[in-house]
Backbone as CSV, one residue per row, in Angstrom:
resi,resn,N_x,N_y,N_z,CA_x,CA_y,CA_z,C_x,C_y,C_z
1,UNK,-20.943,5.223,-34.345,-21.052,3.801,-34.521,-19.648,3.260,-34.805
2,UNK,-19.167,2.020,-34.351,-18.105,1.603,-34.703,-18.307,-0.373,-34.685
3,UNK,-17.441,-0.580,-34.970,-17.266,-2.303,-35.536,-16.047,-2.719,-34.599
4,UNK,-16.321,-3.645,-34.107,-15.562,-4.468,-32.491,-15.784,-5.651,-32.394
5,UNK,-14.921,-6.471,-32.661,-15.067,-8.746,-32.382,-16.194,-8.595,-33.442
6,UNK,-16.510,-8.318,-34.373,-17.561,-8.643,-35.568,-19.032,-8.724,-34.952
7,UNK,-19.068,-6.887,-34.294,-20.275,-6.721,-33.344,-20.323,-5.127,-33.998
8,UNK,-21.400,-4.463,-34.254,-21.524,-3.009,-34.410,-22.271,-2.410,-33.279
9,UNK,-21.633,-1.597,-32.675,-21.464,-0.846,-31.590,-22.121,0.788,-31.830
10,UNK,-23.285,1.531,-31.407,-23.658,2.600,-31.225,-22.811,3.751,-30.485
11,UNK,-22.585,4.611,-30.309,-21.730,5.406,-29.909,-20.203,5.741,-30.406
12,UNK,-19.148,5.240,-29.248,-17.753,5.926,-29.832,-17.052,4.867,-28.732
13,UNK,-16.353,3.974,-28.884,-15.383,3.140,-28.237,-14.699,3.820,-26.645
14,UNK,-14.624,3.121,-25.842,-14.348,3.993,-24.867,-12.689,3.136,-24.461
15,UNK,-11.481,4.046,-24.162,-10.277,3.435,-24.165,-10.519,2.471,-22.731
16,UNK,-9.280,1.547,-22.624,-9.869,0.926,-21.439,-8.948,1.921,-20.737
17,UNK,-8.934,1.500,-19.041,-8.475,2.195,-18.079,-7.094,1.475,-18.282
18,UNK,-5.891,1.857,-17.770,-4.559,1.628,-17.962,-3.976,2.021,-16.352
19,UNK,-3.146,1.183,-15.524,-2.360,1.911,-15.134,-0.765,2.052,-16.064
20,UNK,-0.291,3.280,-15.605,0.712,3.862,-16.532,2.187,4.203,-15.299
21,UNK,1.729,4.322,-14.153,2.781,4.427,-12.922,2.814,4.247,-11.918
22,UNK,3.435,3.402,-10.935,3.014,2.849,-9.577,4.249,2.813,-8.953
23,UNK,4.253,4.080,-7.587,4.648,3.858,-6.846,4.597,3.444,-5.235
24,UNK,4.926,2.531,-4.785,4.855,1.797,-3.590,5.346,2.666,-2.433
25,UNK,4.465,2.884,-1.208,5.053,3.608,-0.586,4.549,2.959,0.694
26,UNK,4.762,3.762,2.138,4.979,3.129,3.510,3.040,2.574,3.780
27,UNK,3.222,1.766,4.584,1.688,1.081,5.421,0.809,0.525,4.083
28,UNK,1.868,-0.208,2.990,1.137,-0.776,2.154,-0.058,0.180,1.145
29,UNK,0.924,0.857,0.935,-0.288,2.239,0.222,0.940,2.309,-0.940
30,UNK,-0.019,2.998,-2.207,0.485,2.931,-3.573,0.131,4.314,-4.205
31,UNK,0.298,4.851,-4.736,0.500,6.114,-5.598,0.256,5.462,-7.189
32,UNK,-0.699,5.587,-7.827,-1.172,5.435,-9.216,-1.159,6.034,-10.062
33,UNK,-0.550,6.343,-10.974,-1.057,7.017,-12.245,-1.516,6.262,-13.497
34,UNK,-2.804,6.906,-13.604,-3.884,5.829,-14.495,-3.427,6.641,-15.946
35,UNK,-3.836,6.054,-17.414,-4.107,6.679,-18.249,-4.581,8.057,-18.544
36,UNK,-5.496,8.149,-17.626,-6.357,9.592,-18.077,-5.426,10.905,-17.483
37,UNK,-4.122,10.406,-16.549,-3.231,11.190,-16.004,-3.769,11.571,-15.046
38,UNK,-4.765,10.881,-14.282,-5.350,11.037,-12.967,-4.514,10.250,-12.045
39,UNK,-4.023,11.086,-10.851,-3.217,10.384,-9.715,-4.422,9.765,-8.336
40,UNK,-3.559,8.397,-8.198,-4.784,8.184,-6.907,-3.978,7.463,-5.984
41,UNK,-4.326,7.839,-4.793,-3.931,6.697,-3.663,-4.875,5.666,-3.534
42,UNK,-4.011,4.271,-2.718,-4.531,3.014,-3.310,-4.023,2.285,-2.003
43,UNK,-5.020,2.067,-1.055,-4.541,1.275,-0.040,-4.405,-0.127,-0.200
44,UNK,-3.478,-0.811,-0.454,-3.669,-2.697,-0.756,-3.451,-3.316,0.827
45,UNK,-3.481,-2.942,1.671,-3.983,-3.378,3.240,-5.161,-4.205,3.236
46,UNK,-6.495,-3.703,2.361,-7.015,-4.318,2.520,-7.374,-5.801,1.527
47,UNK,-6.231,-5.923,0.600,-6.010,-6.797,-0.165,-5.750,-8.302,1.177
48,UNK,-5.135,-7.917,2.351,-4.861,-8.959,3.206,-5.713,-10.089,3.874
49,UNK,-6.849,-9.344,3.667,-8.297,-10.612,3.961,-8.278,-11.546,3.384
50,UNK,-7.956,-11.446,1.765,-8.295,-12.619,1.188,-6.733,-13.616,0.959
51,UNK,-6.857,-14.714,1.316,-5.544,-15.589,1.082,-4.636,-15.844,0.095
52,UNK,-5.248,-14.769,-1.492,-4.257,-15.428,-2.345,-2.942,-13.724,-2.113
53,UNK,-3.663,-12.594,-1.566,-2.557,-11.557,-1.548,-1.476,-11.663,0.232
54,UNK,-1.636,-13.263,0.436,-0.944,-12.578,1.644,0.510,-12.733,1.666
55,UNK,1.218,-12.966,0.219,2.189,-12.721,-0.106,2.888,-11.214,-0.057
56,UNK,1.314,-10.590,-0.387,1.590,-8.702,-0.362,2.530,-8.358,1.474
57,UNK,2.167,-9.169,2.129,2.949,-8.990,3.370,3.982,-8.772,3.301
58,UNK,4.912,-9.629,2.619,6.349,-9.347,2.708,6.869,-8.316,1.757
59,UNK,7.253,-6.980,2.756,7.486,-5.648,2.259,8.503,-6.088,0.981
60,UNK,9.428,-6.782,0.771,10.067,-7.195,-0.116,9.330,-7.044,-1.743
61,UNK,8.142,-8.137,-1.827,7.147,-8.625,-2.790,6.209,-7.371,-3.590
62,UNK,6.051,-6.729,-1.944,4.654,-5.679,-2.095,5.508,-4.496,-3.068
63,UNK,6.465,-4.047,-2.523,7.781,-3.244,-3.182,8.303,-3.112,-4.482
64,UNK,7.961,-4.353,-5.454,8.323,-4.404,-6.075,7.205,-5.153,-7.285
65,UNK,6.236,-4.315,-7.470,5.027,-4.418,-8.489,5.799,-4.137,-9.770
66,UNK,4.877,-5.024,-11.033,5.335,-4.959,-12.087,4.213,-4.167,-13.013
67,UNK,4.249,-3.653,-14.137,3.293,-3.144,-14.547,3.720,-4.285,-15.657
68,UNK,2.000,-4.951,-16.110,2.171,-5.642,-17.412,0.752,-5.045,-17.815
69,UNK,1.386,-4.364,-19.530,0.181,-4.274,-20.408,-1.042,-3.141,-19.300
70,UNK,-0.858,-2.250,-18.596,-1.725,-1.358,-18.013,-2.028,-1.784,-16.598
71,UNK,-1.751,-3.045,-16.328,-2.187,-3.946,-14.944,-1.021,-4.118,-13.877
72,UNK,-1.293,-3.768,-12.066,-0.125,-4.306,-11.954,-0.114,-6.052,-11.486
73,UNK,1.224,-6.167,-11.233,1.339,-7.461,-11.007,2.373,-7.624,-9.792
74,UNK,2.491,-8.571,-9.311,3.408,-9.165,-8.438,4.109,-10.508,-8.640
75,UNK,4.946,-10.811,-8.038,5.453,-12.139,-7.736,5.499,-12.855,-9.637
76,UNK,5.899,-12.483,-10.542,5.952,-13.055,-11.758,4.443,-13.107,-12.341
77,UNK,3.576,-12.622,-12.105,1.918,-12.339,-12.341,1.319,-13.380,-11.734
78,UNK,2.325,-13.865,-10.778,1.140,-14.575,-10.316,-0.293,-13.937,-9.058
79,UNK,-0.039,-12.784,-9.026,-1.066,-11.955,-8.275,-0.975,-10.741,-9.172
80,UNK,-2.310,-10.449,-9.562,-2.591,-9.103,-10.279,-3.969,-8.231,-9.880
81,UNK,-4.133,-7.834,-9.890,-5.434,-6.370,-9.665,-5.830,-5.665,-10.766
82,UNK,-7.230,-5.625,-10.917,-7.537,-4.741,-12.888,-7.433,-3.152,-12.035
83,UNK,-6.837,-2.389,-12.877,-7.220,-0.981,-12.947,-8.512,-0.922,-12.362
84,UNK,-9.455,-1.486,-12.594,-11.189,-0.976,-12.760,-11.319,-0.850,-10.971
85,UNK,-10.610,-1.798,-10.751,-10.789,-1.961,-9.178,-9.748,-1.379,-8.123
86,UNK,-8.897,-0.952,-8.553,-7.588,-0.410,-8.159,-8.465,1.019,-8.289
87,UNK,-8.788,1.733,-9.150,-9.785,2.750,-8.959,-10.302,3.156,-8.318
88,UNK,-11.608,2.245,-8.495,-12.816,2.382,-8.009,-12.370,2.339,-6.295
89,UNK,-11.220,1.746,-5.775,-10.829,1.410,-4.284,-9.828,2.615,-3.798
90,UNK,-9.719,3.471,-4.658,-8.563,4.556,-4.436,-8.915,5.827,-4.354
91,UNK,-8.272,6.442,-4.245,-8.445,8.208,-3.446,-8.128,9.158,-4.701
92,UNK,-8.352,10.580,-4.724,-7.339,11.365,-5.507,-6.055,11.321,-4.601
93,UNK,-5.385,11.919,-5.272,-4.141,12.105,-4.744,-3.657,13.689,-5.598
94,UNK,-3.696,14.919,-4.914,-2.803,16.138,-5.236,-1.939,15.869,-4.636
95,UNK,-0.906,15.311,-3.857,0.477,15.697,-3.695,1.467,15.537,-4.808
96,UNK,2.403,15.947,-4.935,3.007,16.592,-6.321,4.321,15.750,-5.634
């Protein structure tokens, strides 16, 4: 049991997901390392459907992700992605 926002909670708190390392690599694909020290590939290609990432186009922008607080970001935060979904949309990754 634990105590959270002045709510008592059954079980044991679960950490949130974090990304912790992101590297950008060729055809708009990303290399992740989450909290749990799980590596994943992360295609953001298909981030291009929707109109607010089609800034991710310019290899410049896409290149140069920021990590704020576990999340990444782009363009000064003005485009960000949660971990939860960066995940759930990504691969393992063993290459070393």
């Amino acid at each position: 049991m634990y105590f959270a926002n002045g709510m008592v909670y059954g079980g044991t708190p679960e950490e949130m997901m974090k990304i912790i390392d992101v590297k950008p690599m060729e055809n708009m694909t990303m290399i992740l390392t989450f909290s749990s020290g799980e590596k994943r590939l992360y295609d953001a290609a298909v981030l291009l459907k929707y109109p607010i990432f089609e800034a991710l186009k310019d290899k410049e922008v896409f290149s140069h992700p920021v990590l704020d607080h576990g999340v990444i970001t782009w363009k000064n935060g003005e485009l960000d992605l949660s971990p939860e979904s960066m995940y759930e949309n990504s691969y393992p990754y063993w290459k070393q």
